[in-house]
Backbone bond lengths (Angstrom), bond angles and torsions (degrees), N, CA, C in turn:
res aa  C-N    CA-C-N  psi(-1)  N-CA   C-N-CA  omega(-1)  CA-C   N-CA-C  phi
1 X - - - 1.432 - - 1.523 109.01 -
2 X 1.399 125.13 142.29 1.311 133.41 -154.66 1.692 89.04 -114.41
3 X 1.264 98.15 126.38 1.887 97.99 -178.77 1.222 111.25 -93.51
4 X 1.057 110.56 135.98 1.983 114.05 168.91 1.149 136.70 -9.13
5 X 1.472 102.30 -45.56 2.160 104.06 168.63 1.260 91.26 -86.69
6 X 1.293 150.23 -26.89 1.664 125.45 168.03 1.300 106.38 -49.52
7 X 1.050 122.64 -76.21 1.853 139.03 169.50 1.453 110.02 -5.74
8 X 1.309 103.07 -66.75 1.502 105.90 -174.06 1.560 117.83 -80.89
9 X 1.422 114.03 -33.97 1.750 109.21 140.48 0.999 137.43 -36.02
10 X 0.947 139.82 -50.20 1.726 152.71 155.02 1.436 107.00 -65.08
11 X 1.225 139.84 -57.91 1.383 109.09 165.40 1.598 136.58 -57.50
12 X 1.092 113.51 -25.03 1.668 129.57 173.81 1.711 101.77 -81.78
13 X 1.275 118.33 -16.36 1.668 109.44 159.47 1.359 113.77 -95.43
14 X 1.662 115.29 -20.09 1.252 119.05 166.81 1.696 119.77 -50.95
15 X 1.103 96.54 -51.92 1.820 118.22 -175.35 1.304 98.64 -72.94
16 X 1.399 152.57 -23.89 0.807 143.90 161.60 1.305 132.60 -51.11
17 X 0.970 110.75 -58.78 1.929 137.48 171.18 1.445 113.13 -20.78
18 X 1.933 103.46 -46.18 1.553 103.26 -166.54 1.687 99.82 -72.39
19 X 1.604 102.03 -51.53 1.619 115.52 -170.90 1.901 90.53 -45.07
20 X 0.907 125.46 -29.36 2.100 109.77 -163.23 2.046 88.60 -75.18
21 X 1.150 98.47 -39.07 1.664 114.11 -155.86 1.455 79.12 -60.14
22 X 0.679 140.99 -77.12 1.369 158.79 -152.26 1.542 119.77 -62.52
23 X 0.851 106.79 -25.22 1.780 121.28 147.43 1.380 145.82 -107.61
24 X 1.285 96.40 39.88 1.202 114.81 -159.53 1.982 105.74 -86.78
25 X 1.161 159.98 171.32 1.039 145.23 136.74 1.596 129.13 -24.96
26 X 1.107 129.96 116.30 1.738 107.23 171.00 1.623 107.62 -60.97
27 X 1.378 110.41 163.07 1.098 133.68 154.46 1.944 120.94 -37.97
28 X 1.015 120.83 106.64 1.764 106.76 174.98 1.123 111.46 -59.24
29 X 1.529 112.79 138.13 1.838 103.97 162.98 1.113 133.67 -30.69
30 X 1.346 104.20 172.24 1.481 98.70 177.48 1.721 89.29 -88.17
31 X 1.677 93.70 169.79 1.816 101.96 166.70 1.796 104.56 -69.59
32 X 1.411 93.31 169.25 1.599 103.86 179.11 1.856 102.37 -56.05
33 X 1.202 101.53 169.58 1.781 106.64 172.35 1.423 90.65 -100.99
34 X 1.610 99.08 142.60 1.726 107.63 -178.93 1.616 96.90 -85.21
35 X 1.217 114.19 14.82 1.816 96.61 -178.36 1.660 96.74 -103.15
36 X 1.026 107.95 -21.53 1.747 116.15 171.41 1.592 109.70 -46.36
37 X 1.430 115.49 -42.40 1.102 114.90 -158.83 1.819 106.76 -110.93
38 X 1.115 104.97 -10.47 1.654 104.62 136.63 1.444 146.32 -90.63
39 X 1.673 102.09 -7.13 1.512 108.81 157.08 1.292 116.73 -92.71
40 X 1.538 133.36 7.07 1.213 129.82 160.98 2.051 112.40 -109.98
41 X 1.330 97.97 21.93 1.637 105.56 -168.24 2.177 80.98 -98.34
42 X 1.731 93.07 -56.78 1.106 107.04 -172.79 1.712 113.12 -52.96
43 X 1.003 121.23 -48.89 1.489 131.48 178.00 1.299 86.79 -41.57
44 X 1.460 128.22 -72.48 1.397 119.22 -142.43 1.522 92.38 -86.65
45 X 1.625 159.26 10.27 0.679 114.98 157.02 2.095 105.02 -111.71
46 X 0.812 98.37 40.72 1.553 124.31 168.48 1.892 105.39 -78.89
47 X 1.547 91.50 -60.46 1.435 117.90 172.78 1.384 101.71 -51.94
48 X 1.034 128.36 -73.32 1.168 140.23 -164.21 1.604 113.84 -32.71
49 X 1.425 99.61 -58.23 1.367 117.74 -165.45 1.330 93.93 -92.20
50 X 1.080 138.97 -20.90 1.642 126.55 164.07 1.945 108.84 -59.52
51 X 1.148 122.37 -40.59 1.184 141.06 176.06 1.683 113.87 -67.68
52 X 1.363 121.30 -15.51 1.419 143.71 -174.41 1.563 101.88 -101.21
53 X 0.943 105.98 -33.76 1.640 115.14 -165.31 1.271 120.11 -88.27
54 X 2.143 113.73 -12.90 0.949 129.50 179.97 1.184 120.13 -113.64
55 X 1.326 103.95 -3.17 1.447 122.39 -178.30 1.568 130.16 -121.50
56 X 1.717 106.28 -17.67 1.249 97.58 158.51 1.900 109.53 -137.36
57 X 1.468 94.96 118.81 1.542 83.63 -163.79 1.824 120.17 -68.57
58 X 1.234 111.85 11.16 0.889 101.65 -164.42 2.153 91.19 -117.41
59 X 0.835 101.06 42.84 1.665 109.27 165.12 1.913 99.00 -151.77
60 X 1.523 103.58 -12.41 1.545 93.15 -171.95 1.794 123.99 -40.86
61 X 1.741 112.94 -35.95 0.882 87.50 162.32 1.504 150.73 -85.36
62 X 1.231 73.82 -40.34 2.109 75.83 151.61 1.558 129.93 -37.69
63 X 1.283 109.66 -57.40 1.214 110.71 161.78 1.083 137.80 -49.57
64 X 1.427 122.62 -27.18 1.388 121.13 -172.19 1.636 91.67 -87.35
65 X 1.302 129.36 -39.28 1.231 113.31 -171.33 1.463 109.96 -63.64
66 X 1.747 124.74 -42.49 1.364 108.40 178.64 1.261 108.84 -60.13
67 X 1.329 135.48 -69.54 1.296 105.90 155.02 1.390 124.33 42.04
68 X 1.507 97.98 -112.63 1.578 135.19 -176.21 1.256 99.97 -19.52
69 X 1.595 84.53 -65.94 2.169 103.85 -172.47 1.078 128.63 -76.62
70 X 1.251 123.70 -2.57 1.392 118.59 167.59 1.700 115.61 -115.70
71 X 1.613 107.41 0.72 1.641 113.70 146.89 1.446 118.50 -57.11
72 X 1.659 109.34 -36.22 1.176 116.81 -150.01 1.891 92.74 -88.00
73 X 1.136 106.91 -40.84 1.828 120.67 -173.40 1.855 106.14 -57.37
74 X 1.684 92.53 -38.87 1.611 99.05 174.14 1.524 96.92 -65.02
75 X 1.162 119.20 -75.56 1.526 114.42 -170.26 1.617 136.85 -30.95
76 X 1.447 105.09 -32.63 1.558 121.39 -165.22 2.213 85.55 -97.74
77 X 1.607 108.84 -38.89 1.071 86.11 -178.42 1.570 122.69 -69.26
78 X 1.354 109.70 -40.78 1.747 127.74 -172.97 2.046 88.55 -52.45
79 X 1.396 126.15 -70.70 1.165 135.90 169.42 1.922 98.61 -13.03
80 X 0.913 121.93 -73.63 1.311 127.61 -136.90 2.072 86.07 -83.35
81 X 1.131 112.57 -34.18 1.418 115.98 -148.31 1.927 83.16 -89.42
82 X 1.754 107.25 -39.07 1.698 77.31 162.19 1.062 135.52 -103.96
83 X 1.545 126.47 30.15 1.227 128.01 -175.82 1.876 88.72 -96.08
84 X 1.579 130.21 -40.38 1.305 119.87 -166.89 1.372 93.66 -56.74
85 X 1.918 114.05 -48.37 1.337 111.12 -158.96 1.141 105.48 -114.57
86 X 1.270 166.97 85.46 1.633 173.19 113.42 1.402 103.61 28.10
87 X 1.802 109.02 88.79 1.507 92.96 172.21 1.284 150.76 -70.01
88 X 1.495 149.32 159.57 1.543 117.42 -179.40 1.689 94.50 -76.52
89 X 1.537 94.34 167.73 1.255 100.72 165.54 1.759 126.67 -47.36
90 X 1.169 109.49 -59.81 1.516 93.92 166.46 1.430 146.15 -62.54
91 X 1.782 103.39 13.14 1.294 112.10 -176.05 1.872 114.10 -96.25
92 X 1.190 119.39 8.24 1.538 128.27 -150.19 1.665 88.98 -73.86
93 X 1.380 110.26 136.13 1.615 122.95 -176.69 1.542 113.74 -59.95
94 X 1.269 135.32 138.80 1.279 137.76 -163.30 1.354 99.45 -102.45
95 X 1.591 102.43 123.73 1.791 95.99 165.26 1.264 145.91 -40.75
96 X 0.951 137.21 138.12 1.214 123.99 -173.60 1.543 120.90 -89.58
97 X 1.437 112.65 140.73 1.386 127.88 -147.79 1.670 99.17 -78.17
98 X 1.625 105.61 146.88 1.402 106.13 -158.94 1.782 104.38 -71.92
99 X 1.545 108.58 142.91 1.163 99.18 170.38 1.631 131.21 -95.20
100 X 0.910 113.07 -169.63 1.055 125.58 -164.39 1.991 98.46 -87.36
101 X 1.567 101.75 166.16 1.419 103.33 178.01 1.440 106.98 -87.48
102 X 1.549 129.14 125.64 1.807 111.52 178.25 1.300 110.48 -78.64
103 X 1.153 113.18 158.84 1.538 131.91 167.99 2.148 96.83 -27.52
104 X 1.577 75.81 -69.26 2.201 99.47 -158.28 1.107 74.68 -103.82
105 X 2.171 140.22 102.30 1.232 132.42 112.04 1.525 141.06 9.94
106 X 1.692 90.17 -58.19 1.804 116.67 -160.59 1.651 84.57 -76.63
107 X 1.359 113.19 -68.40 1.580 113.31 -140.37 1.621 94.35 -81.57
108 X 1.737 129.26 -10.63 1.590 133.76 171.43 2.103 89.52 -62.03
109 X 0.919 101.08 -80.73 1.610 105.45 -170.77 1.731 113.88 -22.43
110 X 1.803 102.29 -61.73 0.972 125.23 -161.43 1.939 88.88 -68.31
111 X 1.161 138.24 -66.95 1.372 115.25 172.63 1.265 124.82 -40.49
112 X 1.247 120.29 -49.63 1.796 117.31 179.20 1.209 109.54 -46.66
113 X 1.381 118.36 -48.52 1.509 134.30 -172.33 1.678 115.51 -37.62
114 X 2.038 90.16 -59.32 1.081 110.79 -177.90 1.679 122.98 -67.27
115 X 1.054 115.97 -26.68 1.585 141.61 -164.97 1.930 96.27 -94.45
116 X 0.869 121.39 -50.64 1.756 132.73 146.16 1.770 108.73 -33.30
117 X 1.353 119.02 -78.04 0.825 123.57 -169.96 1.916 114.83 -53.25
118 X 1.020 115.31 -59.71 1.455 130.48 173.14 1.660 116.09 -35.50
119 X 2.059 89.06 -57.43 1.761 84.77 178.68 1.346 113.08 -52.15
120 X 1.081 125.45 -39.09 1.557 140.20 -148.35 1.419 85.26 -70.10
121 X 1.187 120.40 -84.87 1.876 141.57 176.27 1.372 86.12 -19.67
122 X 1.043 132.93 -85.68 1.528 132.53 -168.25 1.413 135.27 -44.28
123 X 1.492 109.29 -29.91 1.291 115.74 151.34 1.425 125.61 -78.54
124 X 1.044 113.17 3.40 1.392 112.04 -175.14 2.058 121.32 -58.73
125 X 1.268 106.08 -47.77 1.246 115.72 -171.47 1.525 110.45 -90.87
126 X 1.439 121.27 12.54 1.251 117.23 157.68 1.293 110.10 -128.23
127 X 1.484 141.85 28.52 0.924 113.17 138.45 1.798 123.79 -134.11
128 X 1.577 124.03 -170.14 1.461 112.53 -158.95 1.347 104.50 -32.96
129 X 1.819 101.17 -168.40 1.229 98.44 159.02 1.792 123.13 -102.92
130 X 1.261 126.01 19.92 0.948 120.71 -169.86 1.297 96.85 -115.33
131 X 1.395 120.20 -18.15 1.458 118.62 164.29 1.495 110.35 -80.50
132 X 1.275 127.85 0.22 1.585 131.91 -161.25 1.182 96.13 -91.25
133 X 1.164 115.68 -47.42 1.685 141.33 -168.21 1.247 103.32 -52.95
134 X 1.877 112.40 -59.34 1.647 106.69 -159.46 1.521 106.47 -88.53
135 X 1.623 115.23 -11.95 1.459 128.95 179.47 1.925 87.44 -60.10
136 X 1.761 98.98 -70.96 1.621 94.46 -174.53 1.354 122.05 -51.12
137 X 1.438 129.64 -25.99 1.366 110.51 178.31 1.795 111.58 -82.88
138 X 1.409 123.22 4.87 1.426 128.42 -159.42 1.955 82.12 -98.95
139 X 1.157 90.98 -60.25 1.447 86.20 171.33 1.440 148.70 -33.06
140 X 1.542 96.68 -56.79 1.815 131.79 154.18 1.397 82.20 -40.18
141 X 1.433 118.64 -80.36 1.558 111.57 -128.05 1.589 102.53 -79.64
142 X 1.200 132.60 19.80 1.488 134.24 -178.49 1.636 101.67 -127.09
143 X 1.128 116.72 -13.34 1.319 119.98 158.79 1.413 124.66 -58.07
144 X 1.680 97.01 -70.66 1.428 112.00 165.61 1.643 119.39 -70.89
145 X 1.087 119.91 21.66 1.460 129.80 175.46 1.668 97.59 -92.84
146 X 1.491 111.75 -61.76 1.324 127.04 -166.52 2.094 96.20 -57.69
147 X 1.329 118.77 -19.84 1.072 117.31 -174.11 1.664 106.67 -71.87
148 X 1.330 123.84 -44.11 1.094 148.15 159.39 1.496 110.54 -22.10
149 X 1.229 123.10 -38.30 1.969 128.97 -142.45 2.221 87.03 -125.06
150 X 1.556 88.06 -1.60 1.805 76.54 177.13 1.224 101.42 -105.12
């Protein structure tokens, strides 16, 4: 038989338990998503080639199509990066600031392209597979972009 000041010992350690729980450290964020930082690689070279397209007419069309496709690579990536993570409203990605005209148009694109393409490739084997997929087709499709500008 458990006597009365036991009783009330054990409940006053009972009541305790939640108050420790409850002050405990939070959890740290998670790290950034690496697709965040290829849908804002892509934005800017969206920019880029919009800025290529107005400036040298003789890649304009090319340009406008990368363009096209790497609006579209931002979109499916930004899509995917907030569906894992649901941003607050004040978190929405900031455009990227207009650039400048390069010296070499052709070979500015054709590096981004390439530097695009790689990250993508490189993330591939660490993450799911349904992110592997749209990483590999972002990849593909900046490959065969650079095919475009030859």
């Amino acid at each position: 038989m458990v006597s009365r000041r036991t009783a009330l010992r054990l409940g006053a350690l009972a009541a305790l338990v939640p108050v420790a729980a409850c002050t405990s450290e939070p959890p740290p964020p998670p790290p950034p998503d690496p697709l965040a930082e290829l849908a804002a690689q892509a934005r800017a070279d969206a920019a880029l080639a919009t800025v290529v397209a107005t400036s040298a007419p003789q890649l304009a069309a090319a340009a406008t199509e990368i363009a096209a496709a790497r609006t579209e690579h931002a979109k499916v990536l930004q899509t995917e990066v907030d569906r894992a993570r649901p941003p607050v409203s004040s978190t929405r990605p900031k455009p990227p600031a207009a650039p400048s005209t390069p010296a070499d148009p052709g070979a500015a694109l054709v590096e981004a392209l390439t530097a695009a393409e790689q990250k993508a490739a490189e993330l591939v084997p660490s993450v799911p597979r349904h992110r592997a997929g749209l990483l590999g087709s972002v990849a593909a499709g900046c490959a065969s972009l650079k095919v475009v500008l030859t």
